[in-house]
C-alpha positions in Angstrom: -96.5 -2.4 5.6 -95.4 -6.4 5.9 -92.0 -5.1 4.3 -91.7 -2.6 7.3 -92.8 -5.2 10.0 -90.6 -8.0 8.8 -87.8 -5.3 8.8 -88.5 -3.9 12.6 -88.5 -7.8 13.1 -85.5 -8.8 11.7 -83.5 -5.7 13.4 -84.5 -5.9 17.0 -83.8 -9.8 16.1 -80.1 -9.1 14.8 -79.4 -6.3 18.0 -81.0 -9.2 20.4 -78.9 -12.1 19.4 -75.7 -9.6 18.5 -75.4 -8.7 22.5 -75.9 -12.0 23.5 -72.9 -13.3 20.9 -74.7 -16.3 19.6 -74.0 -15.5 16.4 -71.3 -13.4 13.9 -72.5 -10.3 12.7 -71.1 -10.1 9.9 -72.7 -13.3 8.4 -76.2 -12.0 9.5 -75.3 -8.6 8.4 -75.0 -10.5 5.0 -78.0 -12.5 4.9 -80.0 -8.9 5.8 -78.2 -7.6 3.0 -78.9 -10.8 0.2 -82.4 -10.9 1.6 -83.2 -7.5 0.6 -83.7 -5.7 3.9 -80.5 -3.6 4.5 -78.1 -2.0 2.1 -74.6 -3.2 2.3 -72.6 -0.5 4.6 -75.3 0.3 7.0 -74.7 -1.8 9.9 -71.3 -2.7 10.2 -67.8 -1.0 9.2 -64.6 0.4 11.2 -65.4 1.9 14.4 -65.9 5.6 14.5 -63.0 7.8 15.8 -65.9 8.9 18.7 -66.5 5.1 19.4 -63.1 4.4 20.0 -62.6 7.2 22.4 -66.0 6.3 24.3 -64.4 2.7 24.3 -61.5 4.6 26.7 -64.6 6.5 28.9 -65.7 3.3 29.7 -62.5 1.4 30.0 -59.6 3.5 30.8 -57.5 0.7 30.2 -58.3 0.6 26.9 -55.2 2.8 24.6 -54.9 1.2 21.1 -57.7 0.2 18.7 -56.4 -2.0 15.7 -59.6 -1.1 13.9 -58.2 2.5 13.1 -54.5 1.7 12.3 -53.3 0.3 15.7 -52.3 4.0 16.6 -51.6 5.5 20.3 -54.9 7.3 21.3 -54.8 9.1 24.5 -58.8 10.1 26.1 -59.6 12.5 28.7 -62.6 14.0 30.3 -63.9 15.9 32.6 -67.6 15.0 34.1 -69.8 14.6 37.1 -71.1 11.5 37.6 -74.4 10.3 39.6 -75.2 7.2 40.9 -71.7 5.6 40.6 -71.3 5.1 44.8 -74.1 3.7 45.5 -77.1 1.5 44.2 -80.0 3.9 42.2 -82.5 3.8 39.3 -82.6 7.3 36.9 -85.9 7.1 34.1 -83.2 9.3 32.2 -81.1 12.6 32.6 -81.5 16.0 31.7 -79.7 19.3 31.0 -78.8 22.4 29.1 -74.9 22.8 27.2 -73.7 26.0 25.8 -72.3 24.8 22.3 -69.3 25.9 20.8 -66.8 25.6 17.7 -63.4 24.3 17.8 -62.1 25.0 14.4 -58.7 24.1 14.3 -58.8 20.5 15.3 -57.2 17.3 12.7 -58.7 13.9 11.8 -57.1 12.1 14.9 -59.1 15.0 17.6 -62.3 15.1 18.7 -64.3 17.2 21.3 -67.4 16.5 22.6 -69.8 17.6 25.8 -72.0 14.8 27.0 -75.2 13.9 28.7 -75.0 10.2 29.5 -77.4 7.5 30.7 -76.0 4.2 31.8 -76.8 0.2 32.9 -73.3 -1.3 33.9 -75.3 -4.6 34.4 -73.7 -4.7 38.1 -70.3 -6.3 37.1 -67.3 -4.6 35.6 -67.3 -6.6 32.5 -67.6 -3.9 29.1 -70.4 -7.1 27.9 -72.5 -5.5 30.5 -72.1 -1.9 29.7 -75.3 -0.3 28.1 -75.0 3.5 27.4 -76.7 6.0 25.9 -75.4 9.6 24.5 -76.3 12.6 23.1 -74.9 16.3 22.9 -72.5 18.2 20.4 -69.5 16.7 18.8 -66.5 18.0 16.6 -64.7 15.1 15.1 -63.2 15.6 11.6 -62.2 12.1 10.8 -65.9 11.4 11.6 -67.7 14.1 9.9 -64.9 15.3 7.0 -65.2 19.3 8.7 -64.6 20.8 11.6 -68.2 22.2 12.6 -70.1 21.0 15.8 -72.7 18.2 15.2 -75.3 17.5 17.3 -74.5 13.6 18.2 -76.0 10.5 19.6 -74.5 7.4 20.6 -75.3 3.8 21.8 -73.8 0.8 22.9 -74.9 -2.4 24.3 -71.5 -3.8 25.5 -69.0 -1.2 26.2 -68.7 -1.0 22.6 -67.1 -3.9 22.3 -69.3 -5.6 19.3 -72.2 -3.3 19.6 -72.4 0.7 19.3 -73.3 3.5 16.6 -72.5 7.2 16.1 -75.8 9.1 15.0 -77.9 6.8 11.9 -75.1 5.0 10.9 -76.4 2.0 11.3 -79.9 0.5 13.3 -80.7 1.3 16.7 -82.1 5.1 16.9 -85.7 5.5 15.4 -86.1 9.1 14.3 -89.1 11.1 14.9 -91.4 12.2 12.4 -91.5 15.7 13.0 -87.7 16.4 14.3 -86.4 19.5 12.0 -83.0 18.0 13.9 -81.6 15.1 13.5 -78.5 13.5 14.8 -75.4 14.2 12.8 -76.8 17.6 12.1 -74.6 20.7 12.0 -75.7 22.8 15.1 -72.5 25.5 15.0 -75.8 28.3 14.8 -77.0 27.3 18.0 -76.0 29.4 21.6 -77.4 26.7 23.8 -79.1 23.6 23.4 -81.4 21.6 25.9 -81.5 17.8 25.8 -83.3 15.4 27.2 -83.3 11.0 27.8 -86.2 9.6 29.2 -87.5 6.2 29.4 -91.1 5.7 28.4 -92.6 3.5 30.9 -95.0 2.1 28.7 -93.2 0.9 25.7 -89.1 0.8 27.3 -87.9 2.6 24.9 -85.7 5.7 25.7 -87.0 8.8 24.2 -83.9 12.0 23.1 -85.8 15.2 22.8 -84.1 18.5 22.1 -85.0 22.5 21.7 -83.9 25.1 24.0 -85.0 27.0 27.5 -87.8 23.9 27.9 -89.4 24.1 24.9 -88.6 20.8 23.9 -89.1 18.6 20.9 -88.5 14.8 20.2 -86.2 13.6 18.0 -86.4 9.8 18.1 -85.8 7.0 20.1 -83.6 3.9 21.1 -85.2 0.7 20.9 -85.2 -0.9 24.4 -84.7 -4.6 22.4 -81.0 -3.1 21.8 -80.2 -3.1 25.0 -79.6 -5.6 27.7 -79.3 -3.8 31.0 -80.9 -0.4 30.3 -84.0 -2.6 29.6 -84.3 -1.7 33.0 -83.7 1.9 34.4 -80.6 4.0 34.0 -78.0 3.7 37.3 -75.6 5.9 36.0 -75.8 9.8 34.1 -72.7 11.1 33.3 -72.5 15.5 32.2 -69.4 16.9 31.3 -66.7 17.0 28.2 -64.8 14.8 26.3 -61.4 15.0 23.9 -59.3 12.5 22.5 -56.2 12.6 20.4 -53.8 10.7 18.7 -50.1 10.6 18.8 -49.1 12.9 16.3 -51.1 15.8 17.7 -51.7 17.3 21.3 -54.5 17.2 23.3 -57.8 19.7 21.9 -59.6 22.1 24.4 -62.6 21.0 25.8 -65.8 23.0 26.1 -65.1 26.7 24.7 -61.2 26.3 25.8 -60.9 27.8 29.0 -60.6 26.4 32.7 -63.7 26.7 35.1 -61.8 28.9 36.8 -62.4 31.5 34.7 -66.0 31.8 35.5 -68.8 32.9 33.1 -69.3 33.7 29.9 -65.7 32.5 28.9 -65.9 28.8 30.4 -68.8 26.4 28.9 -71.4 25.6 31.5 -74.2 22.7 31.8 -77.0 24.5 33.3 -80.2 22.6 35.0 -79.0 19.3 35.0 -81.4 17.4 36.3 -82.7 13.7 36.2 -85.8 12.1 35.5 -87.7 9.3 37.7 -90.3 7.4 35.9 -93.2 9.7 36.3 -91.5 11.9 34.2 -90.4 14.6 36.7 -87.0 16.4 37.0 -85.3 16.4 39.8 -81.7 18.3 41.0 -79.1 15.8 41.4 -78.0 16.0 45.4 -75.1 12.8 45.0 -72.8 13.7 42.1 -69.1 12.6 41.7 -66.5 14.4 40.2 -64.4 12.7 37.6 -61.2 14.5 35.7 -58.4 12.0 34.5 -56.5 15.3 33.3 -56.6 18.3 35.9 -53.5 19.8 34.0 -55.5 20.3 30.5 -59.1 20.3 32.1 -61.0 20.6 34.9 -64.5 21.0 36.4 -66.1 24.0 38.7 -68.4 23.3 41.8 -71.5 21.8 41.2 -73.7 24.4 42.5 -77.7 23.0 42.9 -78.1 22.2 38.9 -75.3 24.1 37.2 -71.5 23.7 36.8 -68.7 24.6 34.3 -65.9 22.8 32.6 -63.3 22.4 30.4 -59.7 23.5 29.3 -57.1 24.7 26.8 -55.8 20.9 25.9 -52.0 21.4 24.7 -51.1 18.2 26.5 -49.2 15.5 25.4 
């Protein structure tokens, strides 16, 4: 038990000091490691190929990352966005993704659908940039297969220093009785229903997963990783994701068809919803849409709590 509090200790210590810069993370990576309390490769390593491209979501500056071979990356997506126009506080987001396979894609593609919760810390700086995400993810240089993983990810900075794909390294505390945890294959599921919510009572921001709204917790982020969603969310984000290398075009998004083509052949997000700090859902009335690629995907009308999305890819 003192083993276990000097570890929870020394982590939310390391996160704490790590988003405020103060000190290298590498060296205190190191003295974790000689001191007993971490193995070797948990914390730190290169970035993920799905960090890099959520580096791009939230900076679409951002093109080449030196940390995986300085090649050309392009990122697109295709989401709504609430609370981006004007000032509001979200205890976390809700909503309900069809999930599908996209066998054919390379190390160098990924393809994701997201449900977001975000703190920009009220500047444009990525030191600011707190987010929290969760949904299903292909991503063969990540995984080493092309089946759809149910993924989470955090960041405390725009992924700048901070960040982590599923339990690669501290920040996500799983839950005891989760049969699912992140990083898990998910290719057998139709649908799947997730959940972010804030606990008022401790600050830390609760996942929960299961389908229809039988819901079950899988763990939590530790409020002492973050800087700006120590306070509420002002920003969720619902919708796809794809990103691709040079040598290869762009992969579809969703189940590879255009909203256009209505349902049951384009992916949906049904009962999107978020959460205010009592705990109850709410549909989202002020939503933005955001598509940085209408030729290869796009989004449908967001109609009370349900919308498609998606695409074919094929761009270059």
């Amino acid at each position: 038990m003192a083993l276990l509090k000097r570890l929870s200790y020394f982590v939310a210590a390391f996160f704490v000091l790590l988003v405020q810069k103060k000190i290298n993370a590498r060296e205190l990576h190191g003295q974790a490691v000689k001191k007993g309390l971490l193995e070797p490769a948990t914390l730190l390593g290169k970035k993920s190929e799905f960090e890099r491209a959520v580096s791009a979501f939230m900076n679409p500056e951002f093109h080449v990352d030196e940390a995986l071979g300085g090649q050309d990356y392009t990122n697109n997506w295709a989401v709504y966005v609430a609370g981006a126009t004007e000032p509001v506080k979200f205890a976390g987001a809700t909503a309900k993704q069809v999930v599908y396979g996209v066998p054919n894609l390379k190390a160098g593609q990924i393809s994701a659908a997201i449900v977001s919760v975000a703190n920009r810390g009220g500047g444009g700086s990525l030191d600011t940039q707190n987010f929290i995400m969760a949904g299903w993810l292909v991503s063969p240089g990540d995984y080493g297969d092309t089946r759809t993983h149910f993924f989470t990810y955090w960041t405390a900075d725009g992924s700048r220093n901070t960040g982590c794909l599923d339990t690669r390294c501290w920040g996500f505390i799983l839950a005891n009785n989760s049969q699912l945890i992140p990083g898990s294959v998910i290719d057998n599921y139709y649908d799947i229903s997730i959940k972010i919510f804030k606990d008022q009572n401790t600050g830390d921001w609760w996942l929960h997963y299961g389908q229809g709204d039988n819901l079950t917790p899988m763990g939590y982020f530790s409020k002492w990783i973050f800087t700006s969603l120590q306070q509420d969310a002002t920003e969720l984000q619902f919708g796809g994701l794809v990103s691709f290398n040079s040598s290869y075009t762009s992969p579809p998004m969703g189940s590879g068809h255009f909203p256009s083509r209505g349902e049951p052949a384009a992916a949906s997000f049904k009962s999107v919803r978020f959460v205010d700090a009592n705990g109850i859902e709410t549909p989202i009335k002020d939503i933005r849409y955001n598509v940085n690629n209408v030729k290869c995907y796009d989004l449908g009308n967001f109609v009370f709590d349900h919308f498609l999305y998606g695409g074919p890819g094929g761009c270059k």
